[in-house]
BAVEXMI-963155 format. One line per field, with one value per residue (C-alpha): z, x, y; residue in three letters. Coordinates in nm, 3 decimals, decimal comma. Example, Ala and Ser with C-alpha at 12.3 -4.5 7.8 and 13.67 -1.06 7.14 Angstrom:
<rs>
pz <- (0,780:0,714);
px <- (1,230:1,367);
py <- (-0,450:-0,106);
rest <- (ala:ser);
</rs>
This chain:
<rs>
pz <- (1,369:1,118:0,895:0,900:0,782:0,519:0,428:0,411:0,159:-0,066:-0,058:-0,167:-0,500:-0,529:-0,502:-0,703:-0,977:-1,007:-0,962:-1,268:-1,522:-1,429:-1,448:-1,758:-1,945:-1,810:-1,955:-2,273:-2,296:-2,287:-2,606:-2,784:-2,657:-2,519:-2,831:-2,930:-2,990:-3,112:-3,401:-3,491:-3,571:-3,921:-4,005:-4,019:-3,677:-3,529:-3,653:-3,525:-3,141:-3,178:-3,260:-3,012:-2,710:-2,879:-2,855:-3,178:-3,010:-2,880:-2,540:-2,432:-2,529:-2,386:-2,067:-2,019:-2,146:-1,908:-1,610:-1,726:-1,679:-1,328:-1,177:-1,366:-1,263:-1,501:-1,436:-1,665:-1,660:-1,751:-1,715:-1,898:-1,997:-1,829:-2,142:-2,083:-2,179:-1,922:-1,590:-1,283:-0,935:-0,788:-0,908:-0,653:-0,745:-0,740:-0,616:-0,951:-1,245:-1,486:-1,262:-1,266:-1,126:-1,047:-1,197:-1,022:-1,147:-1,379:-1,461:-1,880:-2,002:-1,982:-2,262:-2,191:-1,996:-2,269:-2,111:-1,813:-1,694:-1,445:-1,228:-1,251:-1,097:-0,844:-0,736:-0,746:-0,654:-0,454:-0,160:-0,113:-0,111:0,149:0,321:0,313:0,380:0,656:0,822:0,752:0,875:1,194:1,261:1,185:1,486:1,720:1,669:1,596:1,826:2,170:2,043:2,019:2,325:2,534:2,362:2,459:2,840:2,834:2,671:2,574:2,750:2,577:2,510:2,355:2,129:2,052:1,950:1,781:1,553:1,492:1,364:1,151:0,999:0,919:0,763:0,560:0,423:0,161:0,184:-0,176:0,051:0,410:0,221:-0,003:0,354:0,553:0,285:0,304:0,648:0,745:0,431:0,300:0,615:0,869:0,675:0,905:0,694:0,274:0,063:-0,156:-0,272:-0,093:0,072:0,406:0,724:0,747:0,327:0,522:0,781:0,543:0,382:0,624:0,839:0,526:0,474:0,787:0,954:0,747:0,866:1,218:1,197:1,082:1,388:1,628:1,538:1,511:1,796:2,012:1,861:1,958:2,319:2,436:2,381:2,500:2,852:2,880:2,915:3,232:3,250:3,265:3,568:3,734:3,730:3,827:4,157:4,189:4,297:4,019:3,936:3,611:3,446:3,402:3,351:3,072:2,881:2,961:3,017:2,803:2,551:2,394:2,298:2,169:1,934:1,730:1,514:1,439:1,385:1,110:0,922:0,960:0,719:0,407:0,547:0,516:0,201:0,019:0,213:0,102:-0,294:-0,360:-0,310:-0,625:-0,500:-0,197:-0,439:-0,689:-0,473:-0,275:-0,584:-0,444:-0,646:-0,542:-0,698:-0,746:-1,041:-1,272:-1,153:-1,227:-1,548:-1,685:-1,671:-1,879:-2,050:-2,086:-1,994:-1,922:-1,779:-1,497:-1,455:-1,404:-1,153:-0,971:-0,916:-0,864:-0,572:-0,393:-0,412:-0,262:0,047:0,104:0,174:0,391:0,546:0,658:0,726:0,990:1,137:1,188:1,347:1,573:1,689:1,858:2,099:2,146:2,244:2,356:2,293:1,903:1,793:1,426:1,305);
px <- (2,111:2,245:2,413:2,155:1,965:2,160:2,177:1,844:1,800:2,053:1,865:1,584:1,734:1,815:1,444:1,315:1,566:1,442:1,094:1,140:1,313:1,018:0,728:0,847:0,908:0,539:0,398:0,563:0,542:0,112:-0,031:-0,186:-0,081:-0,179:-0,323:-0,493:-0,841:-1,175:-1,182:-0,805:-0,628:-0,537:-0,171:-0,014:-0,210:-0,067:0,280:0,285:0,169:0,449:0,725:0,583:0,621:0,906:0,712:0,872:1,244:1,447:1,263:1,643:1,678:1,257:1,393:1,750:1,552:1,252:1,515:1,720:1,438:1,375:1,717:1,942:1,846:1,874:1,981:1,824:1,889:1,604:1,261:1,115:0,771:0,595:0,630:0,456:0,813:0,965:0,779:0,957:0,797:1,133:1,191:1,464:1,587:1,994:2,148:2,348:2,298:2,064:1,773:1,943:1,701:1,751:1,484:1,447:1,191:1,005:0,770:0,669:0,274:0,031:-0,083:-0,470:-0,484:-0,330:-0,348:-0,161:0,189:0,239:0,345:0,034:-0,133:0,101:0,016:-0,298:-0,446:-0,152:-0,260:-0,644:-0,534:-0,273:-0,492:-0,778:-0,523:-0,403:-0,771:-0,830:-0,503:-0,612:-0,940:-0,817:-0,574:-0,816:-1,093:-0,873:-0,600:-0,823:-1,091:-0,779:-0,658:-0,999:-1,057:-0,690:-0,729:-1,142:-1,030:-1,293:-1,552:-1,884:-1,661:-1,414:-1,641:-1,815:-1,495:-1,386:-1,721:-1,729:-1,328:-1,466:-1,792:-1,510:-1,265:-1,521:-1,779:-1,566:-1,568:-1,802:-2,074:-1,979:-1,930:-2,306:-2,478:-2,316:-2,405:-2,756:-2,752:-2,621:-2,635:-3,008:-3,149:-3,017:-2,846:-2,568:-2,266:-2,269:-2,306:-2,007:-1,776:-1,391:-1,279:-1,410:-1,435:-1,842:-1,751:-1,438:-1,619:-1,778:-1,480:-1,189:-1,473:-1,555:-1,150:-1,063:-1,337:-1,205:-0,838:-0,960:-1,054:-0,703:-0,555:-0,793:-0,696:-0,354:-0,348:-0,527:-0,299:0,029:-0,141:-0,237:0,098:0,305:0,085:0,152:0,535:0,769:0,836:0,470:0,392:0,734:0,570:0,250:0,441:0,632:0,240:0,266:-0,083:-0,242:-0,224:0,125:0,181:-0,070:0,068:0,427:0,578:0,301:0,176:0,477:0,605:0,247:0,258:0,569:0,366:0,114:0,364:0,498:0,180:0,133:0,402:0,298:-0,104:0,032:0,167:-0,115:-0,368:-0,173:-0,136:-0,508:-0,798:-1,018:-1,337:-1,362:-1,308:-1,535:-1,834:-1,737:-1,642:-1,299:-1,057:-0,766:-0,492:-0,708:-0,906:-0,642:-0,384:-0,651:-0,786:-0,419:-0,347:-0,645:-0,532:-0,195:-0,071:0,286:0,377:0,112:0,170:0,526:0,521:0,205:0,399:0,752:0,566:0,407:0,677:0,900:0,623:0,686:1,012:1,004:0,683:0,905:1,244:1,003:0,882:1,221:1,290:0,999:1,127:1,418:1,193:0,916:1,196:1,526:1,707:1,659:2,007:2,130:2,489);
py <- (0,033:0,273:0,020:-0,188:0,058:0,163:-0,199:-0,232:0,041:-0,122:-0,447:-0,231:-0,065:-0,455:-0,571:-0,283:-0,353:-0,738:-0,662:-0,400:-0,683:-0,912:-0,693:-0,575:-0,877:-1,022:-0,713:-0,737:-1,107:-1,104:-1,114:-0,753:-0,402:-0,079:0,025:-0,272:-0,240:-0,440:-0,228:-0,244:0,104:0,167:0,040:0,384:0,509:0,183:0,279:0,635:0,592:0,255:0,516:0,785:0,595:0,392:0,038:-0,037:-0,002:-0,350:-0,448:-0,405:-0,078:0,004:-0,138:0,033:0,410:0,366:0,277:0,545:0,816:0,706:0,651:0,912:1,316:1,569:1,894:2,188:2,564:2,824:2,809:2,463:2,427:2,096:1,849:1,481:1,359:1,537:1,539:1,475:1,393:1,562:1,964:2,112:2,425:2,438:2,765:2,940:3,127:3,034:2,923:2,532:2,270:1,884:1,703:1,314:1,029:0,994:0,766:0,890:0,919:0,716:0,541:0,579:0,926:1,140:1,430:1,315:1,145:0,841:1,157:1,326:0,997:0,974:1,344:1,347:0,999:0,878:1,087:0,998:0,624:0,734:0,877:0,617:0,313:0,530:0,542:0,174:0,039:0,306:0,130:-0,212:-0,146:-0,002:-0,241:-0,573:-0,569:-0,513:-0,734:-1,053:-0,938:-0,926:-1,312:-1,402:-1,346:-1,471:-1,771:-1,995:-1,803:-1,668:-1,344:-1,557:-1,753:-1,410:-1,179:-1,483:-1,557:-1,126:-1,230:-1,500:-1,320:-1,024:-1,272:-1,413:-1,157:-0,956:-0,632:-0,613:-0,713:-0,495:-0,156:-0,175:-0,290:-0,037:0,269:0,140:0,104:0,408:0,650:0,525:0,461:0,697:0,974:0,963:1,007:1,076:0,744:0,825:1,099:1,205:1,546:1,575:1,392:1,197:1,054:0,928:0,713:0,445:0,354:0,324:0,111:-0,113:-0,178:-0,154:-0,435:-0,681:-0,615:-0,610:-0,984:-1,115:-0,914:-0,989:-1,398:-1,354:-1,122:-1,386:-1,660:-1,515:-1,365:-1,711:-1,903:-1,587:-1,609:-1,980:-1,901:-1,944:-1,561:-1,473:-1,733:-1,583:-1,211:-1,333:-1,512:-1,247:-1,067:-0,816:-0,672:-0,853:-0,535:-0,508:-0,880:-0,834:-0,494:-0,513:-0,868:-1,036:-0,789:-0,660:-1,012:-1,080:-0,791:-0,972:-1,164:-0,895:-0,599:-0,904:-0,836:-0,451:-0,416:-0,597:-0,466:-0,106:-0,116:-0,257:-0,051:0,303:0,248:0,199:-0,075:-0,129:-0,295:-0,008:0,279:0,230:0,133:0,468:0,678:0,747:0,909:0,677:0,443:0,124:0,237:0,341:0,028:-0,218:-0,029:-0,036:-0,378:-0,417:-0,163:-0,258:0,080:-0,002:0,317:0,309:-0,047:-0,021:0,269:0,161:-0,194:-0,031:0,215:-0,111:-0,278:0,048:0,119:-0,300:-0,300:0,015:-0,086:-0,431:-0,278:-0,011:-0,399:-0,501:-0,226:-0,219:-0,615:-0,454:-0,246:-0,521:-0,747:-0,633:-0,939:-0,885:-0,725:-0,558:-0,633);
rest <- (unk:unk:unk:unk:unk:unk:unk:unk:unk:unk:unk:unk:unk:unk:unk:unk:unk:unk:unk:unk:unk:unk:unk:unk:unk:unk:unk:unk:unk:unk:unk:unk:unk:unk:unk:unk:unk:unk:unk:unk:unk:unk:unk:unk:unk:unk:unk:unk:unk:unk:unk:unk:unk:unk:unk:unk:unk:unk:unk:unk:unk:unk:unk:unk:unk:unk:unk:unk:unk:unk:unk:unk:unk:unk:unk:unk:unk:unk:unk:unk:unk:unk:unk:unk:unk:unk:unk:unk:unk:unk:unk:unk:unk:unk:unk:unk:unk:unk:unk:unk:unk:unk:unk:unk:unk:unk:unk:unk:unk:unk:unk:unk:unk:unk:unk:unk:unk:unk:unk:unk:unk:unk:unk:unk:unk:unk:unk:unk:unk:unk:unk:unk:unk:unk:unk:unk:unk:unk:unk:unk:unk:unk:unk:unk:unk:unk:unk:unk:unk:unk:unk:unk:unk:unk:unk:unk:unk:unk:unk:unk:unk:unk:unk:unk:unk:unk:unk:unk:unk:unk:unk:unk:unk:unk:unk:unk:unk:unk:unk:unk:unk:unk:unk:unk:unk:unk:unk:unk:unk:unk:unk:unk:unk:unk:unk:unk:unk:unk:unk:unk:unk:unk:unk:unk:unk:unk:unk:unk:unk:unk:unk:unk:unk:unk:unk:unk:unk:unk:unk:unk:unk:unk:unk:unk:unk:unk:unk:unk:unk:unk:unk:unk:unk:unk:unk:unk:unk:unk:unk:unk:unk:unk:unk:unk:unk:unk:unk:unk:unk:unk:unk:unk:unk:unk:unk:unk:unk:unk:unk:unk:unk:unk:unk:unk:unk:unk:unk:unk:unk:unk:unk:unk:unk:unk:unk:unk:unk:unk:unk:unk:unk:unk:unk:unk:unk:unk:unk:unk:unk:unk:unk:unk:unk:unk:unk:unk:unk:unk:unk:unk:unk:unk:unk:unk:unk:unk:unk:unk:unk:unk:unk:unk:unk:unk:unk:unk:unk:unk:unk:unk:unk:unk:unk:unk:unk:unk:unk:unk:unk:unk:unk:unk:unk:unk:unk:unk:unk);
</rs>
């Protein structure tokens, strides 16, 4: 388990590394830049912010210096002041004189938000789209996985047809139209829970069950899917003739190899629920990831773009190598060499 681990980490600095030459020469390859605008900047304005950020450098040379300041740690001594050149997400303080810290990652300014580094997004916005993928991924799970199951073992039944057509309606309504109905059902109408905003529990509710329903759906299918073929297998009709109770032919012989499929899909489900959801922010005001990924690729802020991409892409492949993990406990004849 350990190696594979370990292998699976170095695939990972493999995948990021690709993903990094692609998304960089797609952003450089679309026509205009990050400081493009209807009114074009004077000449010598255009030729300053090029040699601040260094746009007017090889793309070789962009590409080796932005990898550079990610992957290779400094180590300072003395107190530094917070530059938007040199911003780390990593600050460990080193035992020794002179006050010596390692400094780890980072990502460089952003090209729009002036004031503020790639870093400074990650702190600060990172978290409440954690936090809200977390709860929608939460009640995805609690409301998708029993609802496939209960249609799995009333199969074509009125229950079935009726989980199944609440799976469809889920699957198709996006979410643009669940999340205004539910504030005006709720917020408008009966004042149970805030309309918008972030920071405490009730402004919570409306969004992770706007995300989350629509998640629910694909589970509840696939988790109805893979139920009904697993409980047409040999090994199910042996329990059930050896008289075991229903309930433990259901949740241990026929549950557990039901879940492979859908623990498949958590992963990649995780990883874009945590780093930010555009359409479910802004009709919530929610101070998450979405808004400034999506505004920067209209942007063409290369910084956010690349970091934003470079942190999906990161929560992916640990989301999956958790999945193939969780395989060797769902079934036990799954092995790691």
């Amino acid at each position: 388990m350990v190696k594979f681990i370990i292998r699976r980490l170095l695939w990972m600095l493999l995948v990021l590394f690709v993903i990094s030459i692609v998304t960089f020469v797609l952003m450089h390859a679309v026509p205009g830049g990050p400081f493009d605008r209807e009114k074009p900047l004077p000449a010598a304005n255009l030729k300053q912010l090029n040699e601040k950020y260094h746009l007017d450098d090889p793309i070789l040379k962009q590409y080796v210096d932005y990898v550079a300041s990610i992957v290779v740690p400094q180590i300072t001594t003395g107190k530094q002041v917070k530059s938007l050149d040199h911003d780390y997400l990593v600050n460990l303080k080193l035992p020794g004189d002179g006050n010596p810290t390692f400094r780890w990652i980072n990502f460089g300014p952003s090209f729009k938000s002036t004031s503020r580094t790639v870093n400074d997004i990650f702190r600060e916005n990172l978290p409440v789209s954690f936090q809200l993928g977390v709860a929608a991924l939460a009640v995805a799970m609690a409301v998708g996985i029993p609802l496939g199951v209960f249609s799995a073992l009333k199969h074509n039944t009125t229950y079935d047809y009726l989980g199944m057509g609440i799976a469809i309606l889920g699957v198709s309504v996006p979410v643009i139209i669940t999340a205004p109905l539910l504030q005006y059902l709720f917020s408008v109408e009966l004042k149970w829970v805030p309309v918008s905003g972030w920071g405490t529990t009730a402004q919570a509710i409306l969004p992770a069950v706007a995300l989350g329903f629509a998640q629910s759906a694909i589970l509840a299918r696939l988790t109805r899917a893979s139920l009904l073929q697993v409980l047409g297998e040999d090994y199910i009709r042996t329990a059930r003739a050896k008289g075991l109770p229903e309930r433990v032919v259901i949740t241990i012989h026929a549950l557990k190899n039901g879940m492979i499929p859908v623990v498949t899909i958590l992963g990649p489900l995780f990883a874009a629920l945590v780093t930010g959801t555009f359409v479910v922010e802004t009709i919530f005001g929610i101070p998450g990831m979405g808004r400034f990924f999506v505004t920067s690729v209209t942007g063409r802020d290369y910084p956010v773009i690349m970091g934003t991409i470079l942190l999906y892409a990161m929560f992916l492949v640990l989301a999956n190598m958790l999945v193939d993990v969780a395989y060797a406990w769902l079934d036990p004849r799954i092995r790691f060499t």
